[in-house]
C-alpha positions as CSV (number, residue, x, y, z in Angstrom):
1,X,-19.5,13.4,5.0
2,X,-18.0,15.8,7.8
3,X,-19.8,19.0,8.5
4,X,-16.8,19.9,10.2
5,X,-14.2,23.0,9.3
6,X,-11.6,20.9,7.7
7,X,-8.3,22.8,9.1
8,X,-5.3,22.9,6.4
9,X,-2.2,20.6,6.8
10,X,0.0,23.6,7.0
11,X,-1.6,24.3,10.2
12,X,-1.4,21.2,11.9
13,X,1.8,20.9,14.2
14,X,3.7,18.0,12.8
15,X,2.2,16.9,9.6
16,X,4.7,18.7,7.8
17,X,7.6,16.4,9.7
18,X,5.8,13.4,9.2
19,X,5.1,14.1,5.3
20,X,9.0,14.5,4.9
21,X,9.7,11.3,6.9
22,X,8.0,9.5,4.2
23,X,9.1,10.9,1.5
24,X,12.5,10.2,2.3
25,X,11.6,6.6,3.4
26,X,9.8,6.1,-0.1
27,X,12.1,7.6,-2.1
28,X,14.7,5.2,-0.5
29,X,12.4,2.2,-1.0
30,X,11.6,3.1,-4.2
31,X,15.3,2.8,-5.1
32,X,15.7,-0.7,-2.9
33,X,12.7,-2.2,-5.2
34,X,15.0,-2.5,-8.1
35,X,18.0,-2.7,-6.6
36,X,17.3,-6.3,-4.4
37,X,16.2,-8.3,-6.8
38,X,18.7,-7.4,-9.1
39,X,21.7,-8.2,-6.1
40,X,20.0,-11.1,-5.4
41,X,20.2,-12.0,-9.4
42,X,23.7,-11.5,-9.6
43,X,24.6,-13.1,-7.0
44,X,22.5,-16.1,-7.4
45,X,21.2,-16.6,-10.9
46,X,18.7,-17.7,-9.8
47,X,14.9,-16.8,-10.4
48,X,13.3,-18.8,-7.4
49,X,15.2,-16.6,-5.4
50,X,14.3,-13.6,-7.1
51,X,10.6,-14.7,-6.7
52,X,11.4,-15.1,-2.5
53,X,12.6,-11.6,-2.8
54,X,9.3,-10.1,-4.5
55,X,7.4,-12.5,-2.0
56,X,9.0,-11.6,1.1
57,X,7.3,-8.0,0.3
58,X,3.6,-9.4,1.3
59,X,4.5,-12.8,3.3
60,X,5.1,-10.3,6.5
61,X,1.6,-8.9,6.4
62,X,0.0,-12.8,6.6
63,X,2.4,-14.0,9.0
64,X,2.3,-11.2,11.1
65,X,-0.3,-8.7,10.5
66,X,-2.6,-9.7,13.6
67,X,0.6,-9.9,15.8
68,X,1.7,-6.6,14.5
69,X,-1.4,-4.3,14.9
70,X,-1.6,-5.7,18.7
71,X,2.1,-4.7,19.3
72,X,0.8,-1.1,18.0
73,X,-2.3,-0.6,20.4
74,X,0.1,-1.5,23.3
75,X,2.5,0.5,23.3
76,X,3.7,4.3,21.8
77,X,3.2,4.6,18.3
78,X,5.9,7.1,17.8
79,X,8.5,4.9,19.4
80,X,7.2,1.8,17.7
81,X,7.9,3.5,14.6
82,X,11.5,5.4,15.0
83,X,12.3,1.8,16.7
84,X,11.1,-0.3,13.7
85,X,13.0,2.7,11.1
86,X,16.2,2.3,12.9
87,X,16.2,-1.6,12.7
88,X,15.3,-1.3,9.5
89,X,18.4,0.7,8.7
90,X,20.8,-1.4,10.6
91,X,19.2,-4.7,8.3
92,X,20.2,-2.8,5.1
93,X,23.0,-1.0,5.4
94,X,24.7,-4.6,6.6
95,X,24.6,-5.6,3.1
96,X,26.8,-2.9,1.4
97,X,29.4,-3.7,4.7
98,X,29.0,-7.4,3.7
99,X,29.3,-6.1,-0.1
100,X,32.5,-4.7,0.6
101,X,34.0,-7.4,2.6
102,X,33.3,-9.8,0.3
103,X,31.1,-11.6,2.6
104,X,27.4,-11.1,1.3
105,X,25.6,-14.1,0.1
106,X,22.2,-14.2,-2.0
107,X,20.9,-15.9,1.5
108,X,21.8,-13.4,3.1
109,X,20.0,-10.6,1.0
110,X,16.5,-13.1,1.4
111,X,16.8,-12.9,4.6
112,X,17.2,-9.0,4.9
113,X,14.6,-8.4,2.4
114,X,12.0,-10.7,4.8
115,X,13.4,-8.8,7.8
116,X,12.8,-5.1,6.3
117,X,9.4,-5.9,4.9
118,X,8.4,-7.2,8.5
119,X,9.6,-4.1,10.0
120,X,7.8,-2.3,7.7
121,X,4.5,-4.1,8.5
122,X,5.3,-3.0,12.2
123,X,6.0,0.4,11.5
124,X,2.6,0.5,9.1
125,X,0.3,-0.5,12.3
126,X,1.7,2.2,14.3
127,X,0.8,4.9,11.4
128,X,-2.3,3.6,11.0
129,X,-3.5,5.3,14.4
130,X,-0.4,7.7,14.7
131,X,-2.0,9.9,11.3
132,X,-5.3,10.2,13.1
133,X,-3.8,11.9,16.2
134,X,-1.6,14.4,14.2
135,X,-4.7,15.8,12.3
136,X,-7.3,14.9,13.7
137,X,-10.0,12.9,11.9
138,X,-12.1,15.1,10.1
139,X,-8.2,15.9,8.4
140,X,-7.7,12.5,7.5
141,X,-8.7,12.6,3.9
142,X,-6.6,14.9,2.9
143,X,-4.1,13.5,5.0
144,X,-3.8,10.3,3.4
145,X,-4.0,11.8,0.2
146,X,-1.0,14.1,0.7
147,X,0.7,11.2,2.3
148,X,-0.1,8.4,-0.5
149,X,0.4,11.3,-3.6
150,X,4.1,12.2,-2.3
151,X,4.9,8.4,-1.8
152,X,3.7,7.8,-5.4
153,X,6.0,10.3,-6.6
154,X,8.8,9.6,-5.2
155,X,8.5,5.6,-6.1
156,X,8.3,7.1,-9.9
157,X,11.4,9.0,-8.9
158,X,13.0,6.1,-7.2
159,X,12.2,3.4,-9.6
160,X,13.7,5.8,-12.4
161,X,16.9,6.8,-10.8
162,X,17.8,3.5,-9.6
163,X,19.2,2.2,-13.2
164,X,21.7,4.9,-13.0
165,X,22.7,4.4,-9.1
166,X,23.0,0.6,-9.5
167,X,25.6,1.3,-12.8
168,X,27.2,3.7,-10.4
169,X,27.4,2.5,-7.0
170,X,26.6,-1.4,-7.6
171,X,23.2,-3.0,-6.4
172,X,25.0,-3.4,-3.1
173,X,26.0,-0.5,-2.3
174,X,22.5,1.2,-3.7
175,X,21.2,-0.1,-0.2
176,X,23.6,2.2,1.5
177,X,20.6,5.0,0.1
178,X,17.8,3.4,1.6
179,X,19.5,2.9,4.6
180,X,20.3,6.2,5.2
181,X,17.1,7.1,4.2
182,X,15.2,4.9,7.6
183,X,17.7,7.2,9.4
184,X,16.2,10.2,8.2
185,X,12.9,9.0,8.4
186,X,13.4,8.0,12.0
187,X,14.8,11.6,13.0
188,X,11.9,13.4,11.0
189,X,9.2,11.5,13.5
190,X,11.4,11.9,16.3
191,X,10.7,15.9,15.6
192,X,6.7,15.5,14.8
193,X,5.3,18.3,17.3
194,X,1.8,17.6,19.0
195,X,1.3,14.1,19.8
196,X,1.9,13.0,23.2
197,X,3.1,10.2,24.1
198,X,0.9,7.3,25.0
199,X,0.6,3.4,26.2
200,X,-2.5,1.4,25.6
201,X,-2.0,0.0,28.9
202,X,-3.0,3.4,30.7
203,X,-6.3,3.4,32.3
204,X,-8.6,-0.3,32.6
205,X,-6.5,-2.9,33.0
206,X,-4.9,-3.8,30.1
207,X,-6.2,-7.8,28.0
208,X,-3.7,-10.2,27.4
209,X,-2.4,-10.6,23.8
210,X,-4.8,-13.3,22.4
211,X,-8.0,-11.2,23.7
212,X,-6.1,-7.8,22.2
213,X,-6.2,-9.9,18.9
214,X,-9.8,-10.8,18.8
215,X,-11.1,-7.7,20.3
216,X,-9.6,-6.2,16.6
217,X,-11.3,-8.9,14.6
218,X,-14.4,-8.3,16.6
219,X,-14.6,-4.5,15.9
220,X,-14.1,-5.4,12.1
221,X,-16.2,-8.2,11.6
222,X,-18.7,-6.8,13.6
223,X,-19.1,-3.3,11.8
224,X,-21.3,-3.7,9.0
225,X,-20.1,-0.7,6.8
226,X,-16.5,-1.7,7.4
227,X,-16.8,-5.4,6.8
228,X,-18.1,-4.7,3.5
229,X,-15.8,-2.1,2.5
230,X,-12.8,-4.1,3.7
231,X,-14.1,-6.8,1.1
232,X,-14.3,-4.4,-1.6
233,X,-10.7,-3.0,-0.6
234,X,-9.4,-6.8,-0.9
235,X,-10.8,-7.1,-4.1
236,X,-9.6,-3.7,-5.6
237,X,-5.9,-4.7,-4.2
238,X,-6.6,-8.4,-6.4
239,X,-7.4,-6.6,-9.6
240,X,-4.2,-4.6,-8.5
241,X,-2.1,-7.8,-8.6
242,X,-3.7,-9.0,-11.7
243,X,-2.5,-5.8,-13.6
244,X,0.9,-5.4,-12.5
245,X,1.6,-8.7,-12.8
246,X,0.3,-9.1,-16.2
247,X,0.8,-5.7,-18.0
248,X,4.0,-7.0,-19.7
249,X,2.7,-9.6,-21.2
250,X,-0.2,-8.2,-22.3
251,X,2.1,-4.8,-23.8
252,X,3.9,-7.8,-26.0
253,X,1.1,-10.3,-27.2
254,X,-1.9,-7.3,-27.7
255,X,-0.8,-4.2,-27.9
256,X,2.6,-5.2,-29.6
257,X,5.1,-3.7,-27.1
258,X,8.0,-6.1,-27.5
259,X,11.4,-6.2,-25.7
260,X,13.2,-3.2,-24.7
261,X,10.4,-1.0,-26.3
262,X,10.8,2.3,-23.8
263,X,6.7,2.5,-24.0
264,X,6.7,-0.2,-21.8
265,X,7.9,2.1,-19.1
266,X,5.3,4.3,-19.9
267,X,2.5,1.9,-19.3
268,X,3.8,1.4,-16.1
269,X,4.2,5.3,-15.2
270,X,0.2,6.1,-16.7
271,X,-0.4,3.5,-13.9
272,X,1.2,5.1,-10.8
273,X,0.4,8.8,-12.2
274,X,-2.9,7.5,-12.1
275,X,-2.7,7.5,-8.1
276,X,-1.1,10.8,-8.1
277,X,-4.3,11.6,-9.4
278,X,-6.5,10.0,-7.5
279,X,-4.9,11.5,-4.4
280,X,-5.7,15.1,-5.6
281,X,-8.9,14.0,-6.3
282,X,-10.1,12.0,-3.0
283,X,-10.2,14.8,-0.7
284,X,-12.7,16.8,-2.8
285,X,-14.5,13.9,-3.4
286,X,-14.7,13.2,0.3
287,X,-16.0,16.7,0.9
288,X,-19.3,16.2,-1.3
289,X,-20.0,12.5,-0.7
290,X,-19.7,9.8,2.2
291,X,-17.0,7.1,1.8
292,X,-19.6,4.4,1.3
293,X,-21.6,6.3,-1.2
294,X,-18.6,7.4,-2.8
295,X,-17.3,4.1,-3.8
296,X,-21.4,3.1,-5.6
297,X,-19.6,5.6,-8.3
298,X,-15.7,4.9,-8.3
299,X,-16.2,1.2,-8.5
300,X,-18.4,0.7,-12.0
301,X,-16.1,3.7,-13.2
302,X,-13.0,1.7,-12.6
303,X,-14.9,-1.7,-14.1
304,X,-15.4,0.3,-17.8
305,X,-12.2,1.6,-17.5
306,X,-10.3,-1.9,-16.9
307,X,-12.9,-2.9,-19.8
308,X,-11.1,-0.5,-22.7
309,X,-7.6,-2.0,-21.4
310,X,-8.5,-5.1,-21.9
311,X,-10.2,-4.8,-25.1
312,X,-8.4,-2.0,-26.8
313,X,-5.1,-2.7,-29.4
314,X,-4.1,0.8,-29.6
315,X,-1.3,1.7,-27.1
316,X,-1.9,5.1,-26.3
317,X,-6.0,4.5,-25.4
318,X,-4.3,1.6,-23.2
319,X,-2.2,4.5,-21.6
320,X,-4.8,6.8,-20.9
321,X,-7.3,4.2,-19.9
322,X,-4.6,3.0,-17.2
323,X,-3.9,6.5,-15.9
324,X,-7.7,7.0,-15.5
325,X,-8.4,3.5,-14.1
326,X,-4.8,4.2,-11.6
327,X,-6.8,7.4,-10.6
328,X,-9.9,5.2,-9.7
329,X,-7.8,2.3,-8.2
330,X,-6.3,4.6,-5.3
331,X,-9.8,7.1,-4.8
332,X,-11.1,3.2,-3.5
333,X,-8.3,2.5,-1.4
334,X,-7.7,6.0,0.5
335,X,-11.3,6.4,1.2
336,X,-11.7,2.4,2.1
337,X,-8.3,3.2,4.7
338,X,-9.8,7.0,5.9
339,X,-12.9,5.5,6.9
340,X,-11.6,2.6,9.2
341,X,-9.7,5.7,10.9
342,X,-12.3,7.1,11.1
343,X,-14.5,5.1,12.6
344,X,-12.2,3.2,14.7
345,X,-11.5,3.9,18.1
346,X,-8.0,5.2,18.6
347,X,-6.8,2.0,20.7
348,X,-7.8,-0.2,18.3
349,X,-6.6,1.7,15.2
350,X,-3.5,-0.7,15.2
351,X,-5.6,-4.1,15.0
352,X,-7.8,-3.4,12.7
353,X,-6.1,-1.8,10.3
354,X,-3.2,-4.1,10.1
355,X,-6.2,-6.6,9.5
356,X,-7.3,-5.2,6.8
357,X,-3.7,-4.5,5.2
358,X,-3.3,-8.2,5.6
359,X,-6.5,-9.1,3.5
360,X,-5.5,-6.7,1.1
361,X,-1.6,-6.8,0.7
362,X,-1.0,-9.9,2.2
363,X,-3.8,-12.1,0.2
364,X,-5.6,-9.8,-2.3
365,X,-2.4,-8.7,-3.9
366,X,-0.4,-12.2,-4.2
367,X,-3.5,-14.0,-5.0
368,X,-4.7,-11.4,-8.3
369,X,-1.2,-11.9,-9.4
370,X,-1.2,-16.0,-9.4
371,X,-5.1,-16.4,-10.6
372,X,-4.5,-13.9,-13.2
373,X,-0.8,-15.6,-14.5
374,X,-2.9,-18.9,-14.3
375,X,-5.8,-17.9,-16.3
376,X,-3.1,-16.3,-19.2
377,X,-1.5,-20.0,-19.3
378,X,-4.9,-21.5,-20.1
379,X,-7.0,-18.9,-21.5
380,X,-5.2,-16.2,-23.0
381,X,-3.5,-12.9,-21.9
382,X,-6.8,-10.6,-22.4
383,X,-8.8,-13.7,-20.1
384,X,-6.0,-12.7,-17.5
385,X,-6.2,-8.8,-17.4
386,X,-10.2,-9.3,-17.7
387,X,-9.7,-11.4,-14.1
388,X,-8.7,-7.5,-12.5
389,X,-12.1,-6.2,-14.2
390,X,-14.1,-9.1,-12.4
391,X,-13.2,-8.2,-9.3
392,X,-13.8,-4.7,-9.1
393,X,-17.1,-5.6,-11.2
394,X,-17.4,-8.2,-8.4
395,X,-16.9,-5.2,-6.1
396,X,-19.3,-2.9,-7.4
397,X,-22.0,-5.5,-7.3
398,X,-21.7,-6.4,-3.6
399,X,-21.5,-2.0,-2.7
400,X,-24.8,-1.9,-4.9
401,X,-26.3,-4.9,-3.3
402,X,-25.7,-3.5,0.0
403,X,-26.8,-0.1,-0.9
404,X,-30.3,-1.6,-1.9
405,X,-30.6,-3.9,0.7
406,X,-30.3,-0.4,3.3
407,X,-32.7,1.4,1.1
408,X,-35.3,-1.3,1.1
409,X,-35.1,-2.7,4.2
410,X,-34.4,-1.3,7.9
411,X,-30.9,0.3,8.0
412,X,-28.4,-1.6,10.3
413,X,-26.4,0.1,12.6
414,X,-23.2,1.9,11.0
């Protein structure tokens, strides 16, 4: 915990630009979430490619997640990132020309999907080290927390206006928003006030690629608190997959949600309300406790809570338990992400971050989805959802273990 005067967002020179950047960039994506797979469905029929679609949202951050946070630490951040928004735009709005030309294909909307998930990856790494040098890092809980709260809301937002702009506008030309949204986003970053520009290749001479690469992987594997919280983060993002994938199911077979039943939606909104939540509650949380402490608490909170989903039959106690648990769920995964800022130096902020993103999104996410879908096959739906309460269980015990192993033995370096 920082002794430190924490100094106000207000007052820090270009947080306020950057905020807005991705709020208009979320509210955008929010919007392209629904709006792809259903173009893709239309123009296909068919539900393979709707699966590439929702895949090609993670496959970037395991193909390219060591690749990316080395591009980050070598060259500006700020340009990386308008660079990456404005390729991103150009990638999305060429469906709504294609649209309107009659040209567009369901191969081609796979392809763009891929392409705007990569760049995204790209422009993640350079925020991961971009954040610390706007505010600073004794800022950079409340930071994050501002930054994750206003993306939740606007996905809310998004995901519930984009029924109405798909009836009005078609699928297609629903990307024309999103486009125009990386455009904004872009401009926004172009105006954030405070950060100089910089190069990792200024001062000792700069490693070639394959060194940059391990020299990430050596920071992270080699830091004893991090390692162990990036484990713990891997598994929170696998019980996320789990639920997600599996909440509809389990709103039909236990809690007897069927069809078109509008509480469905509501499920879903306890859920990401949850991480509004969570991101008012973080920095306050981070002000009392450290971020390793912090999460010996969190974690067999989040495990009870998962506990009355999974066993309850009453909607409503579903729905609050998931808004409580969503609240847990993102207090974990802010404070795992502000501590690697924290205590990773600035030109290796890209590396390891994007390394941990890829454990997370890239593995922890896809893989909670299929082991949970699996276990529902052979074992039931509540078997399923219990496979998200094993893991953060699972995570709980290893924070506890290592707390008692420090406590009882000599402590190892932090």
């Amino acid at each position: 915990m920082s002794t430190s005067q924490v100094v106000p967002l207000r007052r820090i020179a270009g947080f306020r630009n950057f905020w807005l950047s991705r709020v208009f960039s979320g509210l955008g994506s929010a919007v392209t979430t629904v709006a792809l797979p259903v173009l893709v469905f239309q123009e296909s029929k068919s539900p393979l490619l709707v699966s590439l679609v929702a895949a090609a949202g993670t496959l970037p951050y395991l193909a390219f997640g060591l690749i990316a946070g080395a591009v980050a630490d070598r060259v500006d951040r700020r340009t990386l990132m308008i660079a990456t928004d404005c390729l991103n735009a150009l990638f999305l709005a060429s469906i709504p020309v294609a649209w309107a030309m009659g040209a567009l294909t369901a191969g081609h909307v796979v392809v763009v999907a891929f392409l705007s998930s990569t760049l995204a990856l790209f422009f993640d790494a350079g925020l991961y080290g971009f954040v610390p040098d706007i505010v600073g890092k004794d800022s950079l809980a409340q930071a994050n927390s501002a930054i994750y709260g206003a993306e939740t809301v606007v996905r809310i937002a998004g995901n519930a206006l984009a029924g109405g702009l798909i009836v009005l506008f078609h699928p297609a030309g629903t990307l024309a928003l999103d486009a125009l949204s990386f455009v904004v986003s872009a401009l926004f970053i172009r105006a954030v006030a405070g950060v100089a520009p910089r190069s990792a290749s200024s001062g000792s001479k700069r490693p070639g690629f394959k060194e940059s690469i391990s020299q990430g992987l050596r920071f992270l594997i080699g830091h004893p608190t991090l390692r162990i919280m990036t484990v713990v983060g891997t598994l929170q993002s696998f019980s996320g997959g789990a639920i997600v994938g599996q909440l509809v199911v389990f709103a039909d077979r236990v809690l007897g949600i069927h069809g078109s039943d509008g509480r469905i939606g509501l499920l879903y909104m306890a859920w990401s309300a949850g991480g509004i939540g969570g991101s008012l509650l973080l920095p306050r949380l981070r002000r009392r406790f450290d971020a390793f402490p912090l999460l010996l608490w969190v974690l067999p909170a989040g495990a009870l809570l998962g506990l009355v989903v999974v066993l309850t039959t009453i909607w409503w106690v579903a729905l609050v338990a998931l808004a409580v648990w969503g609240t847990a769920y993102l207090v974990v995964l802010v404070n795992t992400m502000t501590y690697s800022q924290e205590v990773t130096p600035s030109e290796l902020q890209g590396r390891v971050n994007t390394t941990r993103r890829m454990l997370s999104s890239g593995l922890g996410v896809p893989l909670g989805a299929v082991v949970a879908s699996t276990v529902t096959v052979y074992a039931g739906i509540r078997a399923g959802m219990a496979t998200a309460v094993i893991a953060i269980a699972l995570a709980a015990v290893v924070v506890w273990t290592v707390r008692l192993g420090r406590l009882l033995g000599p402590s190892p370096k932090a």
